[in-house]
C-alpha positions in Angstrom: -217.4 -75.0 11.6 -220.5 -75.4 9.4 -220.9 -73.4 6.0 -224.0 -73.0 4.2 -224.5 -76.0 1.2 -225.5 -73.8 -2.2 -228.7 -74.6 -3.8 -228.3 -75.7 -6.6 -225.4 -77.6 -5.4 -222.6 -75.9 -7.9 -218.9 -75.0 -7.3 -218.7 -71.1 -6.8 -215.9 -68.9 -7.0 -216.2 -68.9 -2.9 -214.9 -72.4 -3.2 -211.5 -71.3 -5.0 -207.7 -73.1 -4.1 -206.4 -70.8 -6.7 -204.6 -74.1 -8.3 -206.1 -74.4 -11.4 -206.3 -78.5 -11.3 -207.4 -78.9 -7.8 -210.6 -75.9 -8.2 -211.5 -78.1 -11.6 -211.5 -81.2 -9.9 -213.3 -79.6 -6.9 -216.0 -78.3 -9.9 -216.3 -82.1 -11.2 -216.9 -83.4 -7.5 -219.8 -80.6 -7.1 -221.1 -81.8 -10.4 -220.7 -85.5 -9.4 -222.5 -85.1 -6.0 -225.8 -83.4 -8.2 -226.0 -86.2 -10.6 -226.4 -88.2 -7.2 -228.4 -86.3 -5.5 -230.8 -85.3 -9.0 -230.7 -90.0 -9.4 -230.3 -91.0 -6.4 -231.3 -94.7 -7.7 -228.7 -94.4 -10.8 -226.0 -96.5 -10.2 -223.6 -95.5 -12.7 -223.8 -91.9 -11.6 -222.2 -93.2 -8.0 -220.0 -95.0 -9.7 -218.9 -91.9 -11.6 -218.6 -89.8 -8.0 -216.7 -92.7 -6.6 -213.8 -92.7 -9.2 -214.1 -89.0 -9.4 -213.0 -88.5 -5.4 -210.5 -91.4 -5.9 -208.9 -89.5 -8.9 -208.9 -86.4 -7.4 -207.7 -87.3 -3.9 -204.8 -88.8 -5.6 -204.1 -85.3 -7.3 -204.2 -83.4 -3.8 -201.6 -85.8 -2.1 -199.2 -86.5 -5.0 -199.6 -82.2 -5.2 -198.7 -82.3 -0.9 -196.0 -84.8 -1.3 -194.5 -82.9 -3.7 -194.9 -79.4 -1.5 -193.9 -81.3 1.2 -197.2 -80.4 2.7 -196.8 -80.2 6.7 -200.6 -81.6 6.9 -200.3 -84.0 4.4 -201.0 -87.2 6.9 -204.1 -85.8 8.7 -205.5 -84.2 5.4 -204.8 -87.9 3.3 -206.7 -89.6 6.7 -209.8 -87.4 5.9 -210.0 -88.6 2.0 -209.6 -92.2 3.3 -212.8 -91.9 5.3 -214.6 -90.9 2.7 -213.4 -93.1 0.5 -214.4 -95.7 2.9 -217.8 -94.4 3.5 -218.3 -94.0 -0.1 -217.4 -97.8 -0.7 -220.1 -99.0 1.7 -223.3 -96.9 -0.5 -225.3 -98.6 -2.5 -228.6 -96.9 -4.4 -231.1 -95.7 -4.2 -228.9 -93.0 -1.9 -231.4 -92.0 1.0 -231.7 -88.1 1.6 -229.6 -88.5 4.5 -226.5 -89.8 2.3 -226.7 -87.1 0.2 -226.7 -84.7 2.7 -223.9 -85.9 3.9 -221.8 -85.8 0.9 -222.7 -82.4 0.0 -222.2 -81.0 4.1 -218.7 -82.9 3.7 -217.6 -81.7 0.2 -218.3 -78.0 1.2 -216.8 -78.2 4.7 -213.8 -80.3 3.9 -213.1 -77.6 1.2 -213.6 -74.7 2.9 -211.9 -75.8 6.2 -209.3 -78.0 5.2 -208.5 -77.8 2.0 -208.0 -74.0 2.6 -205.5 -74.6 4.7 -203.2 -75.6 2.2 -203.3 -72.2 0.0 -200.3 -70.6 -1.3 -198.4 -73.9 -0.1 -198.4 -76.6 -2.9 
């Protein structure tokens, strides 16, 4: 399933875990993914996104591990991808890139991360 990427590209209420850490994170990713997509040649500001998703992935699993999360493997798989797909970008991002982060930000919130309210 597909949901519709907000213009501008800002966290929304819509995008709420209801855990107060994990929906400000989500709000730094959002604004992370604009600095790239607003300087796609800036370096730094990719830099910046990569450490943000890093920090933050490692928030959502220690969070799981704790809960004793029942997705907790398949969920930690998907922030390895794009972990891995963000370590092979270099600038100037191409429209494309960008794209895809922003299309896989807003799905991977809305389908997967979903899944886990009301269980950490």
């Amino acid at each position: 399933m597909s949901f519709p990427i907000p213009e501008p590209y800002r966290w929304d209420e819509s995008f709420a875990v209801f855990y107060q850490t994990i929906d400000d994170e989500h709000k730094g990713l959002f604004d992370g993914i604009f600095k790239c997509a607003n300087s796609p040649s800036d370096g730094a500001a990719l830099t910046d996104l990569a450490q943000l998703v890093k920090h933050h992935f490692a928030t959502e699993e220690a969070m799981f591990k704790k809960a004793n999360y029942s997705e907790y493997e398949a969920h930690k798989k998907l922030h390895d991808e794009f972990v891995e797909t963000l370590g092979t970008l270099s600038t100037p991002l191409s429209a494309d890139t960008i794209k895809f982060a922003k299309e896989w930000l807003v799905n991977h919130i809305k389908c997967t991360d979903f899944k886990y309210k009301g269980k950490l």
